[in-house]
C-alpha positions as CSV (number, residue, x, y, z in Angstrom):
1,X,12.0,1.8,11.9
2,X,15.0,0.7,9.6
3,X,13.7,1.3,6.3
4,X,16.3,0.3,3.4
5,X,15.5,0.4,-0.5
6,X,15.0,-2.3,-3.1
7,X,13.8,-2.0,-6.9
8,X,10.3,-2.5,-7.5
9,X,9.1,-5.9,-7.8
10,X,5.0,-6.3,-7.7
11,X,5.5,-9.5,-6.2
12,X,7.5,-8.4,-3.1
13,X,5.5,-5.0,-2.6
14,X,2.2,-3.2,-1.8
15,X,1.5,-0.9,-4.1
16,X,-1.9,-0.6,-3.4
17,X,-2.2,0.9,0.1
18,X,0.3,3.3,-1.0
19,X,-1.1,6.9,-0.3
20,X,0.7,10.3,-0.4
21,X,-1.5,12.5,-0.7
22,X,-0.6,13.1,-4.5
23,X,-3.6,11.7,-7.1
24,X,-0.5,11.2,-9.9
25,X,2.1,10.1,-7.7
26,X,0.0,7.5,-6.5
27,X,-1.8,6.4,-9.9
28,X,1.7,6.2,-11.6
29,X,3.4,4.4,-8.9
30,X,0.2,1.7,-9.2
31,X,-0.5,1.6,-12.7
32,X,2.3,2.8,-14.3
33,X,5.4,2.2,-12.7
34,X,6.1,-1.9,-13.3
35,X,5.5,-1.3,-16.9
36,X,7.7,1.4,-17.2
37,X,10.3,-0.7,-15.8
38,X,9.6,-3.6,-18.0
39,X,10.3,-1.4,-20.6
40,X,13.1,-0.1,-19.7
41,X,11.6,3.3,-19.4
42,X,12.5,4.0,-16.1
43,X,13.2,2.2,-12.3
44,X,11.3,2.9,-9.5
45,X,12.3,2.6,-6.0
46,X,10.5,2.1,-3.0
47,X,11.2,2.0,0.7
48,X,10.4,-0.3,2.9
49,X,11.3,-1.7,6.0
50,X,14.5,-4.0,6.4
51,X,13.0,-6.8,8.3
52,X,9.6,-7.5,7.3
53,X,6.9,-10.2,8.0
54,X,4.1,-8.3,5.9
55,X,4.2,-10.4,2.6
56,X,3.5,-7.8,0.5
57,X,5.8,-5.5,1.9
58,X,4.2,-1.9,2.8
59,X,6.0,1.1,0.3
60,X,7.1,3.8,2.7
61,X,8.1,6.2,0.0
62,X,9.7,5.8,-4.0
63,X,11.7,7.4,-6.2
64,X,11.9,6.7,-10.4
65,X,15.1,7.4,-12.1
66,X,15.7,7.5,-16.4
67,X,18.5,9.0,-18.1
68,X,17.3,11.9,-20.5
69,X,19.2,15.4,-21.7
70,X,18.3,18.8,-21.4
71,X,19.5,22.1,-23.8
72,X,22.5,23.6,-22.9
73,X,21.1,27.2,-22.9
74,X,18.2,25.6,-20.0
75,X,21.1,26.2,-17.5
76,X,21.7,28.9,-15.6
77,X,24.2,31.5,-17.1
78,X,27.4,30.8,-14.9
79,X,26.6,26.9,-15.9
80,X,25.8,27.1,-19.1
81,X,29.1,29.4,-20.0
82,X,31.6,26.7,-19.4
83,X,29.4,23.8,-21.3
84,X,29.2,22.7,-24.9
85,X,25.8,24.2,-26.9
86,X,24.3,20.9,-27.5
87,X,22.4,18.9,-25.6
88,X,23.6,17.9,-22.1
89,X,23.4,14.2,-20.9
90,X,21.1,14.1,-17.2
91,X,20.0,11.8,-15.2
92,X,16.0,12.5,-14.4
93,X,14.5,12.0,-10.8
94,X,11.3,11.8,-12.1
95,X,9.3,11.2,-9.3
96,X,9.7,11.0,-5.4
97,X,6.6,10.3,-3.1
98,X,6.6,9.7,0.9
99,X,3.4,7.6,2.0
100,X,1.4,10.4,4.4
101,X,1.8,8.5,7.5
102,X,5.5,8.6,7.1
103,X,5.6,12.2,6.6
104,X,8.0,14.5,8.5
105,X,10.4,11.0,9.5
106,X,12.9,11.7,7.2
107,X,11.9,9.7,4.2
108,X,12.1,11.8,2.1
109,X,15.7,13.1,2.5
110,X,16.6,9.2,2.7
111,X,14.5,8.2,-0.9
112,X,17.0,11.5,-2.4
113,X,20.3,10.5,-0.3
114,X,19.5,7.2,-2.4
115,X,18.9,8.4,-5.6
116,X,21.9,10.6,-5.9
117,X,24.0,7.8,-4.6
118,X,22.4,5.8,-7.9
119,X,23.1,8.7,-10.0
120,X,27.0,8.8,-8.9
121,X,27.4,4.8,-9.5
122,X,26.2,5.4,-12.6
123,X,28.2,8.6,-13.5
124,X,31.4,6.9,-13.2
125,X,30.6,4.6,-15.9
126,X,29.0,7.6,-18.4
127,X,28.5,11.1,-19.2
128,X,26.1,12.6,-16.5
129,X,25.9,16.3,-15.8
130,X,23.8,16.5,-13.6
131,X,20.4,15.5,-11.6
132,X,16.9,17.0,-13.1
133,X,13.6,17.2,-11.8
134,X,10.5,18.4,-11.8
135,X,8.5,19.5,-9.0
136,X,5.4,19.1,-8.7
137,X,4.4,22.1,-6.4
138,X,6.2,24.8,-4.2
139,X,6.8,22.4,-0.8
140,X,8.0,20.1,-3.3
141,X,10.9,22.6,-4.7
142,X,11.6,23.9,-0.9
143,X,12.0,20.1,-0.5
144,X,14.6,19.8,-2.9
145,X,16.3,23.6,-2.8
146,X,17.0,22.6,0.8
147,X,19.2,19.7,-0.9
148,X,21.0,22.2,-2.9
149,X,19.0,22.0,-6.3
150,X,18.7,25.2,-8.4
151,X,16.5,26.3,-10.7
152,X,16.5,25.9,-14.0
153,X,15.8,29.1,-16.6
154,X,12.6,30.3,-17.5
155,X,11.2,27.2,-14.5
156,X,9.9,28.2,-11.8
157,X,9.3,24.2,-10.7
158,X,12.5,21.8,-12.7
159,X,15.4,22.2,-10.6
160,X,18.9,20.7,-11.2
161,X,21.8,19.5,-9.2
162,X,25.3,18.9,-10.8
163,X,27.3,15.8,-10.2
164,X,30.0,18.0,-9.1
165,X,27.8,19.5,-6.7
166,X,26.7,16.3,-5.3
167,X,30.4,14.1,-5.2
168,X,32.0,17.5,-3.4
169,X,28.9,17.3,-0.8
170,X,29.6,13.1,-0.3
């Protein structure tokens, strides 16, 4: 299955059968997520495959993305040493969801792959330190610890992944 990945547009995709398992990933990415773009909250992408005759087009997986900040003294101490004491400009992966019968395919790592990729267009053209999210359970942060994202202090679930960190690993 060649799956590639487009913004969310409610025309062009099925939202509804969406299912990951996850009550709130699946609520926001139905109720919440179109709005949030037509505010200019956040963008959600969603993967789907590259040649499709289903009209709706069936959501494999999504990620959401909004710029935010976090306090300098969040960071870990060998970060944190070398960075100003204010607040720190981030880019916020604020969800990321694989439908459960695409589960162990490789979605997932494709939906991040992505989303950094986003992030690192967007660094070049203003200040981003680094990738935040939060996780929403312990598979979740093995998920993304496996893609190099550490732990922030005093959270055991938001992690963080500098755009150093991820242009050194491109």
């Amino acid at each position: 299955m060649d799956l590639i990945i487009e913004q969310l547009n409610t025309s062009l995709h099925d939202r509804k059968s969406f299912d990951c398992g996850v009550g709130e990933l699946n609520v926001f990415l139905k109720q919440h997520a179109n709005q949030n773009q037509s505010k200019n909250i956040s963008r959600t992408y969603v993967a789907v495959v590259a040649v499709s005759v289903e009209n709706p087009k069936k959501i494999y997986g999504y990620y959401t993305l909004s710029a935010g900040h976090i306090q300098c003294d969040q960071l870990p101490e060998a970060v944190k040493s070398k960075l100003p004491k204010y607040s720190i400009p981030i880019a916020r992966l604020g969800r990321l969801a694989v439908d459960k019968g695409s589960k162990g395919q490789g979605v997932g790592g494709f939906l991040l792959h992505d989303a950094l990729s986003n992030v690192l267009n967007v660094a070049d053209k203003m200040g981003v330190f680094a990738v935040v999210v939060d996780a929403k359970n312990t598979d979740a942060k093995a998920f993304y610890k496996h893609y190099g994202f550490t732990a922030l202090q005093e959270s055991e679930l938001t992690l963080f992944l500098t755009i150093d960190t991820i242009k050194s690993a491109s």
